[in-house]
DOSE-50528 format. One record per residue (C-alpha): x, y, z; residue in three letters. Coordinates in nm, 3 decimals. Layout:
<rs>
       u       v       w res
       X       Y       Z ALA
...
</rs>
This chain:
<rs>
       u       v       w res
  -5.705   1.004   3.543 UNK
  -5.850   1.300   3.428 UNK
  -5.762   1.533   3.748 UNK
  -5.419   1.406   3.740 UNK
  -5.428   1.530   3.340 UNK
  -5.310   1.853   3.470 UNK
  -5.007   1.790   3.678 UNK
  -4.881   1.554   3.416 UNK
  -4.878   1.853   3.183 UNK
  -4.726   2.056   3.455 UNK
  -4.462   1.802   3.514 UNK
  -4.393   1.794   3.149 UNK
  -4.362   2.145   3.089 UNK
  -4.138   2.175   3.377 UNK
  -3.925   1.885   3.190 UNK
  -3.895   2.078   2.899 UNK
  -3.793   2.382   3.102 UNK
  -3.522   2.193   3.268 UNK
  -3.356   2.018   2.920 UNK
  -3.391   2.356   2.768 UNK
  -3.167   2.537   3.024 UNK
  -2.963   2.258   3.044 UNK
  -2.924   2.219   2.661 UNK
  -2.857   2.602   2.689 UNK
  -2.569   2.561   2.947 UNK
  -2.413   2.280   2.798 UNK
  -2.392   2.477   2.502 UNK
  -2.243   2.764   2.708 UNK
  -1.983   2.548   2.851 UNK
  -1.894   2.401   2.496 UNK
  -1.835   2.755   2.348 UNK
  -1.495   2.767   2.527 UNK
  -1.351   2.394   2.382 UNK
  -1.521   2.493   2.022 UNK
  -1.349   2.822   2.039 UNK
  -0.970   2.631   2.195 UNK
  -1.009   2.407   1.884 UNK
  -1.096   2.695   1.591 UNK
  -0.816   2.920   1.706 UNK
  -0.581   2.702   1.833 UNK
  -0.491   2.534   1.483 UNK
  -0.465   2.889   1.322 UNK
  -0.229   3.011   1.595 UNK
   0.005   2.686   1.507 UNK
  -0.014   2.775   1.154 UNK
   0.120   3.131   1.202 UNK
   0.380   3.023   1.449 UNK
   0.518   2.717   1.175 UNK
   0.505   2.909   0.905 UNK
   0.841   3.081   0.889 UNK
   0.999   2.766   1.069 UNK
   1.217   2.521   0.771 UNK
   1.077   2.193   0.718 UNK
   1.423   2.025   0.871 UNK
   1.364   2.185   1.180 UNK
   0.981   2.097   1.174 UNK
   1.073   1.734   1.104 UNK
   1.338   1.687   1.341 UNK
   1.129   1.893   1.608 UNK
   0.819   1.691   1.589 UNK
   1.025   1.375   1.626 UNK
   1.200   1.476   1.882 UNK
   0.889   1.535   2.079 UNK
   0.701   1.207   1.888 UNK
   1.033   0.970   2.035 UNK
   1.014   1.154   2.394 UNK
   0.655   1.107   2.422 UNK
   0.673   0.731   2.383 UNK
   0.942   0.709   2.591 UNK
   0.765   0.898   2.865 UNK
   0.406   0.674   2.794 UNK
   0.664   0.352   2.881 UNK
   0.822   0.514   3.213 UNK
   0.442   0.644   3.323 UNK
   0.358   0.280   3.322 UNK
   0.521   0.241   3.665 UNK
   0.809  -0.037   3.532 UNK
   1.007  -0.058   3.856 UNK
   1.258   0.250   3.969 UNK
   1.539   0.183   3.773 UNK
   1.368   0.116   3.465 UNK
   1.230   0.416   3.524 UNK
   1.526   0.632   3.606 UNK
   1.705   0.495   3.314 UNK
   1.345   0.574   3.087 UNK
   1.374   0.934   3.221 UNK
   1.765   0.977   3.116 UNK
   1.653   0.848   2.810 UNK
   1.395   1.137   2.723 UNK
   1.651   1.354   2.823 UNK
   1.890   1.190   2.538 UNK
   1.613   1.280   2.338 UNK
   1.704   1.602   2.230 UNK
   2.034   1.582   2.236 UNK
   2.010   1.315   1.977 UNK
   1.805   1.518   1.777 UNK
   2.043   1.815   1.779 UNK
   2.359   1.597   1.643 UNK
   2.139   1.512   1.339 UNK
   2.036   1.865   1.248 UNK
   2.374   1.952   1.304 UNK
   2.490   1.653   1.056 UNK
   2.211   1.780   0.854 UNK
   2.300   2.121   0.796 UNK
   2.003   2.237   1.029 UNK
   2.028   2.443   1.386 UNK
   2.051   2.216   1.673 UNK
   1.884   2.523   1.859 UNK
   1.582   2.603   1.656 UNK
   1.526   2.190   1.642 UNK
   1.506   2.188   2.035 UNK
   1.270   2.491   2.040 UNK
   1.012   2.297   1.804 UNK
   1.007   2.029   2.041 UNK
   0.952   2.234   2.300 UNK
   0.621   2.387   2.113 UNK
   0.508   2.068   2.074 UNK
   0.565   2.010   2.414 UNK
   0.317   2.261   2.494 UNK
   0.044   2.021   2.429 UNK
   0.115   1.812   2.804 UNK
   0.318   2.084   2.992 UNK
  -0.015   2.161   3.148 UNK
  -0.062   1.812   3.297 UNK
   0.227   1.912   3.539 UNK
   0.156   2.257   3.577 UNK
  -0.167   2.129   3.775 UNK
   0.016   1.956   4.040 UNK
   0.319   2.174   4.026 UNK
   0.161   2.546   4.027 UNK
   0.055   2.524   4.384 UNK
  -0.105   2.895   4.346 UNK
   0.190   3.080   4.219 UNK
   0.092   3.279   3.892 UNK
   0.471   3.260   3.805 UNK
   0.507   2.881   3.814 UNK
   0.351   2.872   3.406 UNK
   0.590   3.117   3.316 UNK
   0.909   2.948   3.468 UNK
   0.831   2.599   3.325 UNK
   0.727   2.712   3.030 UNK
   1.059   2.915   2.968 UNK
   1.242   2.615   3.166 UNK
   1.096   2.366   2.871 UNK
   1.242   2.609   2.579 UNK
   1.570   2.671   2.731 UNK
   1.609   2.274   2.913 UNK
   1.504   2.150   2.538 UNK
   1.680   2.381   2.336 UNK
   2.002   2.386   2.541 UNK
   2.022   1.996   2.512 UNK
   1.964   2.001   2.148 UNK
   2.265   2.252   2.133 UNK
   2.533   1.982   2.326 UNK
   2.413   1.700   2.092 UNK
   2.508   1.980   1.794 UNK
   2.806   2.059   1.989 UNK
   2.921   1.656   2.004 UNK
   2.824   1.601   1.644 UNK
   3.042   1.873   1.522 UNK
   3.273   1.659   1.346 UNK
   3.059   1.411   1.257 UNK
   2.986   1.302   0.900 UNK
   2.722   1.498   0.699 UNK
   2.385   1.326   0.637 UNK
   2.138   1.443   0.367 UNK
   1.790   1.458   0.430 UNK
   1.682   1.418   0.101 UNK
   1.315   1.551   0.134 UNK
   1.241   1.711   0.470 UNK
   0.848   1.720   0.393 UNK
   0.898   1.323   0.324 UNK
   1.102   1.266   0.673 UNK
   0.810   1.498   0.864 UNK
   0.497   1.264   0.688 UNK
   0.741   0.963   0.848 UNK
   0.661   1.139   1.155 UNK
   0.324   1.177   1.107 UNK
   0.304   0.808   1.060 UNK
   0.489   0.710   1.366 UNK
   0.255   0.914   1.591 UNK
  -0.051   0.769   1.460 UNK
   0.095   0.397   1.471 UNK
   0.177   0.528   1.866 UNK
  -0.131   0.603   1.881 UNK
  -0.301   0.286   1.755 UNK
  -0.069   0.086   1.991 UNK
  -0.223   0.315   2.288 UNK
  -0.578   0.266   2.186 UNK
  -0.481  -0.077   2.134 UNK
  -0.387  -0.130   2.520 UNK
  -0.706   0.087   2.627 UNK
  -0.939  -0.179   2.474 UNK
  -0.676  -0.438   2.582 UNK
  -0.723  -0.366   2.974 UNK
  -1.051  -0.298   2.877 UNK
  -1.014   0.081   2.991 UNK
  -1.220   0.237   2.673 UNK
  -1.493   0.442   2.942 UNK
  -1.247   0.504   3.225 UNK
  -1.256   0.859   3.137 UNK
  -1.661   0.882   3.115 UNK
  -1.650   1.269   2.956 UNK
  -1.536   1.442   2.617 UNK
  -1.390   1.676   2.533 UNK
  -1.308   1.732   2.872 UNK
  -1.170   1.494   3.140 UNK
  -1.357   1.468   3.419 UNK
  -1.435   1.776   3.361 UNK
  -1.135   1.950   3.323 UNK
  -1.006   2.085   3.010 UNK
  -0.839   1.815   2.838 UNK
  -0.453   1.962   2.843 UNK
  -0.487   2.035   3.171 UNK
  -0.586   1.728   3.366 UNK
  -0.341   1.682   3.599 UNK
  -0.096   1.459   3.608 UNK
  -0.105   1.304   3.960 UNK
  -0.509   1.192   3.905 UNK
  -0.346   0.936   3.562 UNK
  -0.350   0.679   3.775 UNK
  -0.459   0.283   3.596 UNK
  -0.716   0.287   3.330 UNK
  -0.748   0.670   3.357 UNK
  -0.376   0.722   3.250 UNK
  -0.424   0.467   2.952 UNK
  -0.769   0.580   2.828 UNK
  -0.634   1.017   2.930 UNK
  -0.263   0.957   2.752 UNK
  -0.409   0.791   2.434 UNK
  -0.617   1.108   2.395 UNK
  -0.306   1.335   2.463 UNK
  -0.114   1.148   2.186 UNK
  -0.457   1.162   1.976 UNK
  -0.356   1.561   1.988 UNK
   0.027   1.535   1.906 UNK
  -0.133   1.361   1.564 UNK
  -0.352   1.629   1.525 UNK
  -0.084   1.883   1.522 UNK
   0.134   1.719   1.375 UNK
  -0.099   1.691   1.079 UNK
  -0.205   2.013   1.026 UNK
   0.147   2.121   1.057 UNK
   0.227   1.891   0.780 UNK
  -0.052   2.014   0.573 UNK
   0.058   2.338   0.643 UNK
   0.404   2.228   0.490 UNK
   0.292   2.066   0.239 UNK
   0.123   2.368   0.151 UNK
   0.464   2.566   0.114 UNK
   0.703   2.304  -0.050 UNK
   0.491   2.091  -0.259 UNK
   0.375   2.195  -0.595 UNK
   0.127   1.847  -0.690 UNK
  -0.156   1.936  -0.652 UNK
  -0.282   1.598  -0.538 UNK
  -0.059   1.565  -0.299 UNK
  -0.190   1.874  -0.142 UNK
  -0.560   1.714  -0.218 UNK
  -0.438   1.354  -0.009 UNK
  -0.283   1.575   0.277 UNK
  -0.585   1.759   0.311 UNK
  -0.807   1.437   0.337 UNK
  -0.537   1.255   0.595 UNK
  -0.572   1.628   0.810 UNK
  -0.971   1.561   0.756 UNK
  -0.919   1.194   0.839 UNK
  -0.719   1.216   1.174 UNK
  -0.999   1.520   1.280 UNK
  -1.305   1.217   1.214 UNK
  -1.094   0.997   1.371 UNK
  -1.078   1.227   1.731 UNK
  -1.481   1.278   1.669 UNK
  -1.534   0.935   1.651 UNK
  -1.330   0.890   1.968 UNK
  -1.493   1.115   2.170 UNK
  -1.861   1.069   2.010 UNK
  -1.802   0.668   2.103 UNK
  -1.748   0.758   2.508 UNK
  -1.996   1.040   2.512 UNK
  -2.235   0.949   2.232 UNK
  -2.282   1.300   2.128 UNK
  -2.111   1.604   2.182 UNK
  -2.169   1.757   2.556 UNK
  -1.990   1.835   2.844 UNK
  -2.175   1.660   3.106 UNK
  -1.920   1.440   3.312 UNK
  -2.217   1.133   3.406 UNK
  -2.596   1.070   3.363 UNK
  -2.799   0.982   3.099 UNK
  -2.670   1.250   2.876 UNK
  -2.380   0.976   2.841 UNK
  -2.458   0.720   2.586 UNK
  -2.117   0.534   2.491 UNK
  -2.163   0.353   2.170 UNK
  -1.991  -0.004   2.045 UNK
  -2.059   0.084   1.676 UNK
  -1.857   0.373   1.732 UNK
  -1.611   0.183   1.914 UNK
  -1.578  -0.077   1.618 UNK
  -1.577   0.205   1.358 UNK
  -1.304   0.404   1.539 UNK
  -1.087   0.107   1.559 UNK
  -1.068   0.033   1.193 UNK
  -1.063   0.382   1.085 UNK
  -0.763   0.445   1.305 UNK
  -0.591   0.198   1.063 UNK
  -0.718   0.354   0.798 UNK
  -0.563   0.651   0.910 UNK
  -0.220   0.507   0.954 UNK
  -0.238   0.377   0.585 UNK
  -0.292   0.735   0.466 UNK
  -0.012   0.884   0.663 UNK
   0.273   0.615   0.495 UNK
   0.137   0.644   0.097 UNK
   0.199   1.036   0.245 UNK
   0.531   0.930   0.359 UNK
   0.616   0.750  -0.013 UNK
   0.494   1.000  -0.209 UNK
   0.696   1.258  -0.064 UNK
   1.009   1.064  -0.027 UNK
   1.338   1.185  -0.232 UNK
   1.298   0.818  -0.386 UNK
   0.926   0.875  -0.549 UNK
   1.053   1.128  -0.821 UNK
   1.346   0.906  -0.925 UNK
   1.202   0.567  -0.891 UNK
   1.233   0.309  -1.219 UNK
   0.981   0.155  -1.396 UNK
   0.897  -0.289  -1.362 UNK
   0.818  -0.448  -1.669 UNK
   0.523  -0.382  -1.879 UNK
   0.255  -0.610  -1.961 UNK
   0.103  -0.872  -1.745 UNK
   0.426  -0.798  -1.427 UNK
   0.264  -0.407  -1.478 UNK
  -0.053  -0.546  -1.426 UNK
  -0.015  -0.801  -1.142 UNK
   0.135  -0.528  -0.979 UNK
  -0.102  -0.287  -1.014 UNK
  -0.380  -0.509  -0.924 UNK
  -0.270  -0.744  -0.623 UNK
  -0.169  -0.485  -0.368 UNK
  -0.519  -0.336  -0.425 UNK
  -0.701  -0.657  -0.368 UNK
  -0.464  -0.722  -0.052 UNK
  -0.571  -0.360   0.090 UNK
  -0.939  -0.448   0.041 UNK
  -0.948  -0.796   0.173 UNK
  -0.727  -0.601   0.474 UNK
  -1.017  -0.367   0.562 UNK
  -1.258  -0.599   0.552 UNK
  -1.055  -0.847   0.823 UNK
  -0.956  -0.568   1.042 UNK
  -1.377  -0.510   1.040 UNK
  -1.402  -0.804   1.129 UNK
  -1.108  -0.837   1.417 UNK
  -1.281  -0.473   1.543 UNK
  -1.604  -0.611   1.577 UNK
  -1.503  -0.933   1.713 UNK
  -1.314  -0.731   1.936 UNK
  -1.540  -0.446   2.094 UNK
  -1.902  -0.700   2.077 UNK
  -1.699  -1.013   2.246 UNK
  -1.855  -0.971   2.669 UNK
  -1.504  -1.051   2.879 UNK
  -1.599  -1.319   3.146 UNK
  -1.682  -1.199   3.511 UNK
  -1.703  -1.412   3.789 UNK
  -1.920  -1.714   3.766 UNK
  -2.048  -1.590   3.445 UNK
  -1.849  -1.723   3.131 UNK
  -1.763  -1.495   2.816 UNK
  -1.942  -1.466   2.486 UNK
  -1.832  -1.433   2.177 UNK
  -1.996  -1.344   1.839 UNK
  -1.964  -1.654   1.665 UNK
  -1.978  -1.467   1.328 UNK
  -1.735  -1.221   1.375 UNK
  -1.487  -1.519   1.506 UNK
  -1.520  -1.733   1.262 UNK
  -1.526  -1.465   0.963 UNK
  -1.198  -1.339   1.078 UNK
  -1.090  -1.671   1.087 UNK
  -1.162  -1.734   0.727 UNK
  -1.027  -1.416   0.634 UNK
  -0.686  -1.436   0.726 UNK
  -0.659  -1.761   0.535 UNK
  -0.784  -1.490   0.192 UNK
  -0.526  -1.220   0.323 UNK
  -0.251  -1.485   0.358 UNK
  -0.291  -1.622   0.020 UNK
  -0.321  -1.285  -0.163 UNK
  -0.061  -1.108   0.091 UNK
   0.210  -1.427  -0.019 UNK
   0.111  -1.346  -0.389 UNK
   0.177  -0.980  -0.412 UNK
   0.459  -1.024  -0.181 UNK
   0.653  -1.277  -0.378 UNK
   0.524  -1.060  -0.740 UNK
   0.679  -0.777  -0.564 UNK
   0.984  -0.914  -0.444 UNK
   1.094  -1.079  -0.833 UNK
   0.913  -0.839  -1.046 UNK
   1.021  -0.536  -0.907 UNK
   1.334  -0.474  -1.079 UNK
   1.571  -0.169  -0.970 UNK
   1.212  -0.057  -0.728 UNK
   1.423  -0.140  -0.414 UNK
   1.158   0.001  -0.206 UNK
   0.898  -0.206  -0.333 UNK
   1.117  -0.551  -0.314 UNK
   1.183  -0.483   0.086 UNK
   0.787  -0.437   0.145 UNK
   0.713  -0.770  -0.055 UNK
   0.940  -0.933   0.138 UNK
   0.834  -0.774   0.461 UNK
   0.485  -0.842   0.376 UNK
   0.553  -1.193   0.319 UNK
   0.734  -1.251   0.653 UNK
   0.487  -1.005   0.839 UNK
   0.147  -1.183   0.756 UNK
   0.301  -1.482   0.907 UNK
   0.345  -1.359   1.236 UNK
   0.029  -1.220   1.216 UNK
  -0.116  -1.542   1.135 UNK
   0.067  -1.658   1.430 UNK
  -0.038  -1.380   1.628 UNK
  -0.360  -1.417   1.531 UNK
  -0.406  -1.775   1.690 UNK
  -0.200  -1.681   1.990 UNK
  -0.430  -1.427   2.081 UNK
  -0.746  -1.628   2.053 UNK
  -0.585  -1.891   2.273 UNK
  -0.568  -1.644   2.464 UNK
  -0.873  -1.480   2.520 UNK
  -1.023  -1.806   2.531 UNK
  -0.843  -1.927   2.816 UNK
  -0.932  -1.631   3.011 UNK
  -1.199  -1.733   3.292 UNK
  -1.233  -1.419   3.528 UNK
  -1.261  -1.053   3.507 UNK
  -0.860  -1.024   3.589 UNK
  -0.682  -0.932   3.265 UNK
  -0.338  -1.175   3.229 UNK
  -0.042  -0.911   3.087 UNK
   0.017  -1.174   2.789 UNK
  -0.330  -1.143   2.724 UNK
  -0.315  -0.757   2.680 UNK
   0.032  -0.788   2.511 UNK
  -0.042  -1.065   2.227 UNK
  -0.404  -0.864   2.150 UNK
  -0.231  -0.554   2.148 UNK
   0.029  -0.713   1.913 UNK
  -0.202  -0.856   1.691 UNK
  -0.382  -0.540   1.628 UNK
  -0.107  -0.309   1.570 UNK
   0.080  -0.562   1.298 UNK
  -0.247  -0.585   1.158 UNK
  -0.259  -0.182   1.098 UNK
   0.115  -0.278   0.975 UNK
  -0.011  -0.494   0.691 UNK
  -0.261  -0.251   0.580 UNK
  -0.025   0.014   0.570 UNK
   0.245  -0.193   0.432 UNK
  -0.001  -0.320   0.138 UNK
  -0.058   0.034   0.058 UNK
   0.281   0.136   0.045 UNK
   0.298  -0.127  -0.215 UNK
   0.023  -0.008  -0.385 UNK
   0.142   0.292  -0.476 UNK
   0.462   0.236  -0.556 UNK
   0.315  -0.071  -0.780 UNK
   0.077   0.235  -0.986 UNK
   0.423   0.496  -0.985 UNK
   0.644   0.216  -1.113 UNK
   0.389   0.056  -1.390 UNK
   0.231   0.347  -1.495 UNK
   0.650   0.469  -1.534 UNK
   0.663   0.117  -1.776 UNK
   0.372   0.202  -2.002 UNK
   0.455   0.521  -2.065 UNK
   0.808   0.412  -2.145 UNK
   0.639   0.122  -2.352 UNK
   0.494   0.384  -2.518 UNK
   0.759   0.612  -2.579 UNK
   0.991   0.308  -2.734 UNK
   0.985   0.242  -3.075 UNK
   0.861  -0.053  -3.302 UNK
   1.102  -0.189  -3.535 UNK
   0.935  -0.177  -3.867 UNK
   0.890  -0.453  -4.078 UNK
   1.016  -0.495  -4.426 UNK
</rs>
């Protein structure tokens, strides 16, 4: 023992020599991606800023509707589906053009902000397509402008006598965008855990290796094109984020506004970290090994927050909505009150079942063959119980909100949404552990992945719905006290 003493200490310092030069070129190969994601958002924030808010909004949704379109016709539906899914993102702009023209905005300068935020995948195909040519980046990069922009300008050309439209609050329409890319981007992290897909990309930031925008597009092929496109719509939020922040910035004068867009851009950054942290289990470039530790708390944690997220980005979307500033006050009293305090009570009971559905989800072990699945008994049967509290509640504020909420027309149409909604996720809810129970084998049924998938995204629905309702429930009572206030009493005498 004691003449081995010294090669154990040799092999140990030797150990320590190795992890130290590989902590040191790990770090090496990380200062590239740290340096991409520090300069990168300041380089968006100088090209946006002269660029109006219309054309930002429209842009951005332009790109947001093409991208989804695009995720659908990637998923291989059959060759006219697809042919007709490609004409469609083609439409795309041109759509987008008639309503800036309808809207008082250039059709032109719309199609060029698409085609910025285009940027973020136009290197998936310039992999496959470059074929050694230095010129190839150049001529599809100035084919995306012109192709995007020039469609945008025949949509502005066919909507040239078409009725006006008002866009009432451009930052409001671009935080409805922000919203719609991170519910697209729920739904897509939704199918990765669906088809079970979550560590089919083993490495982040990069992709196997390769810098993340520029993993080409001909390797996407089954769990690698869900797990690889749910990250490339992970960065569409992020831009799309700090480019609202950015607007919010230059038309918005609350200054807690500006505080809550701030937190959502702070939000949606966590968010990526915990996606990336839960496949690599800290922050490294290595592509396999033990250096990988994926992690199911992080996997549970970035679920829920994701919804989280989503709730953020619509109270964004009421708040700066042309209807916030001239919205009228409910009753006073105990209707002010109920309606103040239910939605609240519905948002927290919310979280707490979709921590529940999350962990449920990630800890439940899929059957293989021969070997049958296991599920945590508690998370089951707690989200069980749960959506019999969110049911109750979620009928209660919806029905308060839909007969107390006087000329609030926004808040009657998400009482009554909620009210319908939270029954089909009820619904949902027992489809989908039919379901899963059913299942017997490692093969994934489709209706399996669909109803899950379904269930998950309605649930981030509710939450955001129930906030929605929230705050309008605080704008519109607080509105009734202070008018309770201002009014009056008739003197006695």
């Amino acid at each position: 023992m004691i003449q081995a003493l010294p090669a154990l200490l040799a092999q140990a310092a030797t150990d320590a020599t190795t992890s130290a030069a590989n902590s040191a070129a790990n770090s090496a190969r990380l200062l590239p991606i740290i340096a991409l994601f520090t300069l990168g958002p300041l380089a968006v924030l100088v090209l946006t800023r002269p660029i109006d808010a219309v054309h930002l909004a429209l842009g951005f949704a332009a790109t947001t509707a093409m991208w989804a379109i695009g995720y659908v016709a990637m998923m291989a539906p059959g060759f006219w589906i697809g042919e007709l899914l490609f004409m469609a993102t083609l439409g795309v702009p041109v759509v987008a053009g008639a309503f800036a023209r309808r809207s008082g905005a250039s059709p032109v300068k719309v199609g060029l902000v698409s085609a910025f935020a285009n940027l973020l995948v136009i290197g998936a195909f310039l992999r496959d397509e470059q074929g050694g040519s230095q010129l190839a980046p150049v001529g599809y990069v100035v084919g995306l402008f012109a192709v995007t922009a020039g469609l945008a300008a025949v949509g502005g050309a066919l909507a040239r006598r078409a009725r006006p439209i008002v866009i009432a609050s451009p930052v409001g329409l671009f935080a409805v965008v922000c919203a719609t890319t991170v519910l697209i981007l729920l739904v897509t992290g939704g199918l990765v855990t669906g088809l079970e897909s979550g560590l089919a990309v083993p490495d982040w930031p990069n992709s196997f290796g390769h810098n993340m925008l520029l993993y080409p597009l001909s390797e996407m092929k089954g769990g690698i094109y869900y797990e690889h496109a749910h990250r490339l719509f992970g960065m569409l939020v992020g831009t799309a984020a700090l480019v609202f922040v950015g607007l919010v910035f230059r038309e918005e004068r609350r200054g807690w506004v500006r505080t809550i867009a701030c937190v959502f851009l702070g939000m949606v950054c966590v968010q990526g970290l915990l996606g990336g942290l839960r496949v690599t289990g800290r922050l490294t470039t290595a592509t396999a090994g033990l250096e990988l530790q994926p992690s199911t708390l992080l996997a549970i944690v970035h679920g829920m927050f994701g919804q989280i997220v989503l709730a953020t980005a619509c109270v964004l979307a009421v708040v700066t909505s042309g209807r916030w500033a001239s919205s009228s006050p409910i009753t006073a009293g105990d209707a002010g009150a109920r309606m103040r305090t239910l939605p609240l009570v519905l948002v927290g009971a919310i979280v707490v079942q979709l921590f529940l559905g999350a962990s449920y989800r990630h800890l439940q072990i899929p059957p293989s063959d021969g070997v049958a699945a296991q599920h945590p008994a508690w998370a089951i049967w707690g989200h069980i119980c749960g959506a019999l509290v969110v049911l109750v509640i979620a009928v209660a504020t919806g029905a308060t909100a839909s007969t107390r909420a006087g000329a609030c027309a926004p808040m009657r149409v998400l009482g009554k949404g909620l009210v319908h909604a939270v029954g089909l996720q009820v619904a949902l809810g027992i489809g989908a552990l039919v379901v899963v129970l059913m299942r017997v084998d490692a093969a994934i049924p489709i209706y399996e992945v669909v109803t899950t998938s379904a269930h998950q995204a309605l649930g981030a629905l509710l939450l955001a719905m129930s906030a929605m309702l929230a705050a309008w429930s605080l704008r519109t009572a607080s509105h009734a006290e202070a008018s309770s206030a201002l009014t009056p009493t008739a003197s006695m005498t």
